[in-house]
C-alpha positions in Angstrom: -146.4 -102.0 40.8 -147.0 -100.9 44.6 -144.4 -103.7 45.8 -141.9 -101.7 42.9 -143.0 -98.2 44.8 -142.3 -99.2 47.8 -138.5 -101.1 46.2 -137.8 -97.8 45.3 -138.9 -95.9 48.6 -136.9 -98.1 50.5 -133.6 -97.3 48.4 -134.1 -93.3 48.1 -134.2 -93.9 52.2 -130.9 -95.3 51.9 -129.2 -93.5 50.0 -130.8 -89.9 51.6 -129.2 -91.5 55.1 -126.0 -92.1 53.7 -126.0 -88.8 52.3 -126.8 -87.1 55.5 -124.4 -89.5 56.8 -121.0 -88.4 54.7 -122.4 -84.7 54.8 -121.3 -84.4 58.5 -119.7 -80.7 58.9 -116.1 -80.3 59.6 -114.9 -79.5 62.8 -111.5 -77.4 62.9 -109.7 -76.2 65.9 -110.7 -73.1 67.8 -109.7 -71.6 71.2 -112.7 -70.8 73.0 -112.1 -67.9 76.0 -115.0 -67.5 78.7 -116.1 -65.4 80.8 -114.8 -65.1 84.2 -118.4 -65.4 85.5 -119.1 -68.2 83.7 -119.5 -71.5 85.1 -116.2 -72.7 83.0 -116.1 -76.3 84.4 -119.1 -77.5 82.8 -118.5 -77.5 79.0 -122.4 -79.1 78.1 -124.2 -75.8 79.4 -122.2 -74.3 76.5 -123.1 -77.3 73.7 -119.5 -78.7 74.2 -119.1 -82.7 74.8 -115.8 -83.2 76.9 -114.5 -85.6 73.6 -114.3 -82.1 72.0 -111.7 -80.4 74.8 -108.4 -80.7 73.7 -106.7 -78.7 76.1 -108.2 -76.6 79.0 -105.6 -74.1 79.9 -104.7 -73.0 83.8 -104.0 -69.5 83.9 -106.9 -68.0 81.6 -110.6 -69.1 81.1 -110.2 -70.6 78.0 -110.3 -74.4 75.8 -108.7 -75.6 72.9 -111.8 -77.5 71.1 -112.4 -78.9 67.7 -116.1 -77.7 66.8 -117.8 -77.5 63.8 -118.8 -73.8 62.0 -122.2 -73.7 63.6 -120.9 -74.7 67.2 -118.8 -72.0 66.8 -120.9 -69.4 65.8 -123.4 -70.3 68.3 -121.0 -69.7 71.5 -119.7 -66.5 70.0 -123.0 -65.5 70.5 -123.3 -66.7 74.3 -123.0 -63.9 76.4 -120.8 -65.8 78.8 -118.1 -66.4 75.8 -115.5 -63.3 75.5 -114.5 -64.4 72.3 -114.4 -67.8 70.2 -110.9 -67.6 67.8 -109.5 -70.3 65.2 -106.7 -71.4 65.4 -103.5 -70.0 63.2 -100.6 -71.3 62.0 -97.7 -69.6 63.4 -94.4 -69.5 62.2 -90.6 -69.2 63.3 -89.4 -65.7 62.5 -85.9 -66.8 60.3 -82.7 -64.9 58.8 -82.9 -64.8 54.7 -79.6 -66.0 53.3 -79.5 -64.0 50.0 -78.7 -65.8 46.6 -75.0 -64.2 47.0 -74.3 -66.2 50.5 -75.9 -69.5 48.7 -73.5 -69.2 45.4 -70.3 -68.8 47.2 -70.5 -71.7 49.5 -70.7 -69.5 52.8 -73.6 -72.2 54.9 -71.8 -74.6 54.0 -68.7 -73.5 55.9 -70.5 -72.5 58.8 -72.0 -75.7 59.3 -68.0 -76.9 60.1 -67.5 -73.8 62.3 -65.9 -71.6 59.7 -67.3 -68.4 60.9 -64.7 -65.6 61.1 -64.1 -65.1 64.2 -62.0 -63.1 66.3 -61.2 -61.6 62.5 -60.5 -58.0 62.1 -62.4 -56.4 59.4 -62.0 -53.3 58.0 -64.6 -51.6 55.8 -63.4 -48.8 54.6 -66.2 -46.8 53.0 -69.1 -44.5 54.1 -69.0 -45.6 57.6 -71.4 -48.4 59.2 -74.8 -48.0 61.6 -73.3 -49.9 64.7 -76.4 -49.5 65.8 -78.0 -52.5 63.5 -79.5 -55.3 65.2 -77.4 -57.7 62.6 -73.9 -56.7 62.8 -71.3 -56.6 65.3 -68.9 -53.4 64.9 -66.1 -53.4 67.4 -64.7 -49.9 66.2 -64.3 -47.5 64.0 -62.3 -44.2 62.5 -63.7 -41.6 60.3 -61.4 -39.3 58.5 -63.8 -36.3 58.3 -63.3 -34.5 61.7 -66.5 -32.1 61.5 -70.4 -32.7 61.3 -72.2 -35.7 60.6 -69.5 -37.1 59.0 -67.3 -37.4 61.9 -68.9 -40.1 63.3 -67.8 -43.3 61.8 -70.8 -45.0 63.3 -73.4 -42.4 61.2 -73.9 -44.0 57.7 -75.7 -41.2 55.7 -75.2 -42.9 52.3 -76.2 -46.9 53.5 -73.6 -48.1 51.4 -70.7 -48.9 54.1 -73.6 -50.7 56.3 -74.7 -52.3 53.0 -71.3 -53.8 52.1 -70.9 -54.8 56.4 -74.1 -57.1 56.2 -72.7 -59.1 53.1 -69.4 -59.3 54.5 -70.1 -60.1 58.0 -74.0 -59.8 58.9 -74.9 -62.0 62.2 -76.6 -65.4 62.3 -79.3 -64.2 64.4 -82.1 -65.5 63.3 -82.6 -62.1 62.2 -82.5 -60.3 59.0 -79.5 -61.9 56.5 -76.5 -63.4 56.9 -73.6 -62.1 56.0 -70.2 -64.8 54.3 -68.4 -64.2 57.9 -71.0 -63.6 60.7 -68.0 -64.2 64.1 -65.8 -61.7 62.4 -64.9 -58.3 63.8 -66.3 -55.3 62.2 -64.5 -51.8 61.9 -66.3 -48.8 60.2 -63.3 -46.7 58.6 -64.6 -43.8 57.0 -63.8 -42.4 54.2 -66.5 -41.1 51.8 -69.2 -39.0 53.6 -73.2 -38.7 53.3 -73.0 -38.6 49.4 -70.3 -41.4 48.4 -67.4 -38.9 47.6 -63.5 -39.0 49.6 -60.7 -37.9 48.8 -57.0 -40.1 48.0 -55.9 -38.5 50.8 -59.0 -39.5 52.9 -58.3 -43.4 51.3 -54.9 -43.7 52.3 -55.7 -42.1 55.8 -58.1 -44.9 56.5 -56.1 -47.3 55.0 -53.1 -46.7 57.4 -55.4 -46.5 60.4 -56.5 -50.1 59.1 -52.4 -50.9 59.4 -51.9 -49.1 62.8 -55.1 -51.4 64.2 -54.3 -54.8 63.3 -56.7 -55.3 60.8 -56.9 -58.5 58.8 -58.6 -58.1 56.0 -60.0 -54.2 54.3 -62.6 -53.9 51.8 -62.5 -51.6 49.6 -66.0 -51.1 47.9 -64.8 -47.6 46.1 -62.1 -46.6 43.4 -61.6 -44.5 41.1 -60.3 -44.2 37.3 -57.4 -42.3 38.2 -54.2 -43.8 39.6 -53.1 -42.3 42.9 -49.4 -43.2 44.0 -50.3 -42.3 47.7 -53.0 -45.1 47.5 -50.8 -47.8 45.6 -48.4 -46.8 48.6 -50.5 -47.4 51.7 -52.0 -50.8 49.9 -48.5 -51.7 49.1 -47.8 -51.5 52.5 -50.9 -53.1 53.9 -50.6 -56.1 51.7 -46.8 -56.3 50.9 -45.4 -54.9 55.1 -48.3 -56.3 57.1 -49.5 -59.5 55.6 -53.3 -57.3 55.1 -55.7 -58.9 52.8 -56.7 -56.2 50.5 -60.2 -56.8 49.0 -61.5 -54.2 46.1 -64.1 -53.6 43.6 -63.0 -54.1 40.4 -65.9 -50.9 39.1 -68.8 -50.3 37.7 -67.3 -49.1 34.3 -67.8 -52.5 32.0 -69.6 -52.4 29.3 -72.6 -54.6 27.4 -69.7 -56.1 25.3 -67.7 -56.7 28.2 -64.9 -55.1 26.3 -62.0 -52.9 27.4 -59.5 -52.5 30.0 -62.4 -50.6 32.5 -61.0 -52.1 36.2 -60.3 -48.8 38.3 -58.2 -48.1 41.1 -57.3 -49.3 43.8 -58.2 -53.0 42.2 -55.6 -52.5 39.5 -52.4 -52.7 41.7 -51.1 -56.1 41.9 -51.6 -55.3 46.1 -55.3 -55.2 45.7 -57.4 -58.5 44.9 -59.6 -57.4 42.4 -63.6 -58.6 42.3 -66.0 -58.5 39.4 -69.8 -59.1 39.7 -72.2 -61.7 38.7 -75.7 -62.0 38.5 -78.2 -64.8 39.6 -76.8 -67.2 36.5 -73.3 -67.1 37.5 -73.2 -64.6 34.4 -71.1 -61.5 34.0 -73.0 -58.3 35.4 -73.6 -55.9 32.7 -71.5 -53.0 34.3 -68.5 -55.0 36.5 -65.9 -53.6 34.8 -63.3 -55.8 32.9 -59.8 -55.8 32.3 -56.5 -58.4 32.8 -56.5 -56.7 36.8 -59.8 -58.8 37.3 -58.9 -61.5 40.1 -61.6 -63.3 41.0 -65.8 -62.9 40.4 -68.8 -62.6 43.1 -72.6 -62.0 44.0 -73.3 -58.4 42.6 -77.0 -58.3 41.1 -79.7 -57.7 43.7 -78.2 -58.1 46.5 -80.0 -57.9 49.9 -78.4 -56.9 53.0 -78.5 -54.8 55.7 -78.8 -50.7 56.0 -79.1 -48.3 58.7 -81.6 -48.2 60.9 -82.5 -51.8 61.4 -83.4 -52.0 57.1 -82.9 -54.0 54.5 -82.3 -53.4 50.5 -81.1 -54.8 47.5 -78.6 -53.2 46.0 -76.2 -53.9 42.4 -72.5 -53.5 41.9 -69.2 -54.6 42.1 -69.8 -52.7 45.5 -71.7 -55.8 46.5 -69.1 -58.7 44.8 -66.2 -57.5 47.0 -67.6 -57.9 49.9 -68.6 -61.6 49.6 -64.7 -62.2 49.0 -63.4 -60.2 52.0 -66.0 -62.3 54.2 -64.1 -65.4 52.7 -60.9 -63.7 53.7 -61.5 -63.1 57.2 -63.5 -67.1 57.3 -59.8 -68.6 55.6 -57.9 -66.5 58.1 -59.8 -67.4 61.0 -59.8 -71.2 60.0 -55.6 -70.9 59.1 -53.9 -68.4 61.0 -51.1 -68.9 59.9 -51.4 -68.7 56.2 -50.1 -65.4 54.4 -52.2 -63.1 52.9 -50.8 -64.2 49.5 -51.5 -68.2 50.5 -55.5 -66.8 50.7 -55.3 -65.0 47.8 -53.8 -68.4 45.7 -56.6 -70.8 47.6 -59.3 -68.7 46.6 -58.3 -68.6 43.1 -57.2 -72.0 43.2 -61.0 -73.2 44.4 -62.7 -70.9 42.6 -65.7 -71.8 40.3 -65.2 -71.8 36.6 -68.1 -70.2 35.0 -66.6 -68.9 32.0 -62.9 -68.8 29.8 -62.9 -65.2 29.8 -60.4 -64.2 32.6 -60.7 -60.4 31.8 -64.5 -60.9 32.9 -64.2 -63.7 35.6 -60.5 -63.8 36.9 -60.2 -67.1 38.1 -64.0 -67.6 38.5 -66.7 -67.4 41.2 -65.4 -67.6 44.6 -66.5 -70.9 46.2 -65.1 -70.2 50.5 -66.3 -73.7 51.4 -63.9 -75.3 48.7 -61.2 -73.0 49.6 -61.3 -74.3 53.6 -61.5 -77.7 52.5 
């Protein structure tokens, strides 16, 4: 029985040394800062073995060391320790690339330099915050000549700068990325504080678009009556001066998707017409519908820039035509010579099918990086 005691004694031994063994604590990384009185050279006064150093810095008093909880707390209590601090994971600040940019192809073309540049583009709507950190806006013309409003570079309403970042916003590391992020910005405005203009204000800023060498204009804005002076000047844009006319088809449609509801300007034949889609590649609820509809983008949720170095996400049809007019000024950066039309007829031509219904979809989702290639 006592030789069986002492069996037994001699295995509990065991296994309490491998348990005290395999419960060793865990060291983890900390950065240890000491005193400038401190004797810093000699790590032992301060319970740390030189194997536990993994870096001793030169121009502060201070160790990288993989310690153990306890070894930690007990030099955060030595007076000649300023402060003992684990380390953190730190992480590159990076640009988001909203849904929109993703669905229509736009990284993708930038990866083969398709980028926009040395495009003029011409948003002509409530003015744009040159002052954002992620756009470039080389000029501008407001057609109020009083107040605020004046000042094409004062967006009081966030939609102009809105529609800028998802045409055109900067790969910067910053922020989003906009479908064309070399292209040329120019705020023409047209609407003031509150979203309202006039037809005459519309065709003002379209002809100053003309008079400037613009490229491409986007037209985020319409309305549900014709205006002949409008048709006229986007005539003339499109028809005279090889523009690329981008516009909204509206915010009229209905659950059904029913009706002839596309306003104006995207109903002349002058102005390429975009509906929205959402995050399925499914009709938005209001994008407005009708035989005018030319061609379908990103309009649900849609983040991108506003003034004063912001962000939002915003919905409409508003949104769509902008990801189009940035894969107008990418095609006519990457083939200068092509016509307006020619642009128009790729884009269809590549576009995405995502649904028969032409009146909702035109000739589906635009897809840029098809189009260049």
């Amino acid at each position: 029985m006592k030789k069986f005691l002492s069996l037994l004694t001699v295995i509990a031994a065991f296994f309490t040394l491998s348990l005290t063994a395999f419960a060793q604590e865990t060291k983890e990384t900390y950065l240890v800062k000491f005193e400038q009185t401190s004797d810093f050279t000699t790590y032992s006064s301060f319970g740390i073995t030189s194997e536990e150093v993994n870096y001793e810095f030169d121009t502060v008093d201070m160790i990288e060391a993989e310690l153990t909880e306890d070894e930690a707390a007990d030099l955060e209590s030595n007076s000649n320790v300023s402060y003992v601090e684990k380390d953190i994971p730190v992480y590159a600040y990076q640009q988001n690339i909203p849904y929109g940019i993703e669905k229509v192809q736009a990284p993708l073309t930038h990866q083969s330099g398709n980028t926009g540049s040395g495009v003029k583009l011409a948003i002509i709507d409530t003015g744009i915050d040159a002052a954002h950190e992620d756009l470039n806006v080389s000029g501008g013309y407001s057609v109020f000549t009083s107040g605020s409003d004046s000042d094409p570079y004062y967006d009081g309403s966030g939609h102009g700068t809105h529609v800028a970042g998802t045409a055109a916003a900067l790969d910067n590391d910053t922020g989003v990325l906009g479908v064309a992020p070399d292209a040329d910005l120019y705020a023409v405005k047209v609407l003031n504080s509150s979203g309202s203009g006039s037809s005459s204000g519309v065709a003002q800023g379209v002809e100053w678009a003309i008079q400037n060498g613009m490229d491409v204009i986007n037209m985020s804005l319409g309305s549900s009556a014709h205006s002949q002076a409008i048709q006229d000047v986007v005539d003339a844009a499109y028809y005279n001066h090889d523009i690329l006319v981008i516009a909204a088809a509206g915010n009229e449609g209905n659950a059904g998707g029913t009706g002839n509801t596309v306003g104006y300007p995207a109903q002349y034949d002058s102005a390429f017409a975009v509906a929205a889609t959402d995050q399925n590649n499914q009709r938005a609820s209001f994008s407005s519908t009708g035989p005018a509809v030319d061609i379908s983008a990103p309009g649900v949720s849609i983040q991108s820039t506003v003034p004063g170095n912001g962000y939002a996400a915003l919905n409409g049809t508003s949104m769509a035509s902008p990801h189009v007019a940035g894969a107008g000024a990418v095609l006519r950066a990457s083939f200068p010579d092509a016509t307006a039309a020619e642009i128009r007829r790729t884009m269809q031509a590549t576009a995405k099918n995502i649904g028969s219904n032409t009146e909702w979809y035109g000739s589906g989702l635009l897809q840029v990086n098809e189009a260049v290639n």
